[in-house]
Structure formats: C-alpha cells, structure tokens
N, C-alpha and C positions, 0 to 999 in steps of 0.2 A: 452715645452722644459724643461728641467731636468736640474738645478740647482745645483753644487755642492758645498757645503760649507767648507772649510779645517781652522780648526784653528788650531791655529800653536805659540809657540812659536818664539821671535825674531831672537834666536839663531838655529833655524830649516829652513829657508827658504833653504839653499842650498839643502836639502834632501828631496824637493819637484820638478822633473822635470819638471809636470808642471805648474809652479810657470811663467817657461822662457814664457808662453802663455799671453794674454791681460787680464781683467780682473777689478774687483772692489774688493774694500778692505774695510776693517775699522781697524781702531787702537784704542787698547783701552790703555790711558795715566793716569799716575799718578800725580799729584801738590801735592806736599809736605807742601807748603809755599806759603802766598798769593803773586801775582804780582798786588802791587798798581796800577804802570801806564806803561803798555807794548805797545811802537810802533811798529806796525805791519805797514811796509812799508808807503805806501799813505793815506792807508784805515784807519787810526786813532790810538788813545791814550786809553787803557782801561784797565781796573783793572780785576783779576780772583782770583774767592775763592780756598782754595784747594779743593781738591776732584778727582773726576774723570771726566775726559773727551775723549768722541768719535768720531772717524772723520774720515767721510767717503770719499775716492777719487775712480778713477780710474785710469789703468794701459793701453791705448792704445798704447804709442809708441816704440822706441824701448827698447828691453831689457824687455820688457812684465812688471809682476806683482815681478818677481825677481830685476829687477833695480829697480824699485819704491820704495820698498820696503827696499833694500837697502840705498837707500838716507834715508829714513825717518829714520833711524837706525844711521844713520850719522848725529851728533848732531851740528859739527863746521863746516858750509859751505855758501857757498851764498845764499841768501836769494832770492827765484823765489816765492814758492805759500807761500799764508797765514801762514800754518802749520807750517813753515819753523822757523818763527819769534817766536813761542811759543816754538818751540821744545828744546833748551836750558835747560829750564825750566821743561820739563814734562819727567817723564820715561814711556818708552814705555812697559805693561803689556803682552798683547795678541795682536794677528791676527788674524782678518777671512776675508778669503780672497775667488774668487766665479772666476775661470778661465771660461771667455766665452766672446765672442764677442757682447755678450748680454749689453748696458748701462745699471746700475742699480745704478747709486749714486742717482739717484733722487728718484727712487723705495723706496730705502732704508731708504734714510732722512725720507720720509712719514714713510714710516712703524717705525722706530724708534720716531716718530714724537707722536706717539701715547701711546705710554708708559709714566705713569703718574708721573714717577721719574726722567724721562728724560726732560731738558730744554734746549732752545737754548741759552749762552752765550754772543751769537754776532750773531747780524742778517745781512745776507748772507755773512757769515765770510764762505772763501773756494769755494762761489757759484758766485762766478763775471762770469764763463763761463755756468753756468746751470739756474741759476735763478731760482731755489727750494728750497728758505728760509734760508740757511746757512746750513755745514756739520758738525760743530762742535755740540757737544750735550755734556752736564753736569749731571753728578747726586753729591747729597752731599756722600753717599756709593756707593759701586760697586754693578752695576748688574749683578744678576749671567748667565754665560758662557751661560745655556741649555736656560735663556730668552733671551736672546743676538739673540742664535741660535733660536733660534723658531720665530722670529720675522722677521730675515731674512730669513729664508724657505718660510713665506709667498707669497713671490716677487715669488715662480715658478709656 
C-alpha cells in the first residue's frame, strides 16, 4: 500500500481536499520558555525544556484529518487529549499529515523512536488508547523536514 505524505503548513490545510479523509498526523511545535510544572489533566504535574516537540495522532472520526487538525490549531478550548493541556504553550511549526485508513500512530512512534535526537518527554503521554510508549517526541534543535519525511516513508 502506498503511502502519501503531505506536509503542510497550519495555514494551508483548507487547500487540501483530501485532508476531509481519516488519517495520521504529526505536528511539529515550538517551546519558547520553559514549563516548570504543567497539569496535564489526571495524568500528572511535569516540567518541559524549550525546544521542539513532535506528536503524533490520528484522525478517524468525523471531520477526517481536516477537523483534527483544526482543533489542534485552536489554542483556547477544552481540554479532551493530552496535547490539548500543552498546546497553550507551544506553537505549531509544520504538518505531515498521511490520509489513509491505514493506523500508523504506533508505526510512527517506532520509526521516530529511532532517531538519536529524538526523545520521549513523557512516557505514554498521548498513548492511554495505543499503548506504543507515548506520541510526544523532544529534540533540543529542529529536525530537518527531508528526516522527518524519510522517516515516516519508512512505515509504507
């Protein structure tokens, strides 16, 4: 199965039709400033350095990878998943985003899992329904865009 990756700016997703389809995502965020002690709902109290962070979900219900995407764009609202609680806090850089009925958040994790600049912040932070080590990923610089993308081509 063939795999397609679209990255994308925040301000481009309306200019992708099929964006409205299901799909997996990642977002890549900026931290300007460190958060000494961030509640994240239930799940706990934890500190984050600046830098960059990655996080990968999925897009099955309604309103496909275009609503998901959406919300995550939407910095003041109620607080449902994990991401929700940091997003305040981080600006949203890029998207690559992968329309297909295919699950790949856990694909992904792994394959980003392996990249020696990449760490997990919080363990299974994002993953209470997957159970694949957490979807958040840290680096102290950005990783660039083409390793991002080569990393996730893997997954086809």
């Amino acid at each position: 199965m063939q795999i397609t990756i679209i990255n994308l700016l925040p301000t481009e997703i309306e200019r992708f039709p099929e964006l409205r389809a299901r799909g997996t995502y990642l977002l890549h965020f900026w931290l300007e400033h460190p958060l000494e002690a961030i509640a994240i709902g239930r799940f706990g109290i934890f500190a984050l350095m600046p830098g960059h962070y990655y996080y990968i979900g999925s897009a099955f219900g309604t309103g496909g990878l275009a609503a998901r995407l959406r919300r995550h764009m939407t910095i003041h609202k109620r607080c449902h998943w994990h991401i929700d609680y940091l997003r305040p806090y981080l600006e949203l850089q890029t998207i690559w985003v992968s329309p297909t009925n295919e699950r790949l958040e856990c694909v992904w994790c792994t394959l980003l899992a392996t990249l020696p600049e990449l760490s997990r912040p919080i363990t299974h932070f994002g993953a209470s329904d997957t159970g694949c080590g957490g979807h958040l990923f840290y680096a102290v610089d950005a990783v660039t865009e083409a390793r991002i993308h080569h990393a996730l081509l893997a997954a086809t």
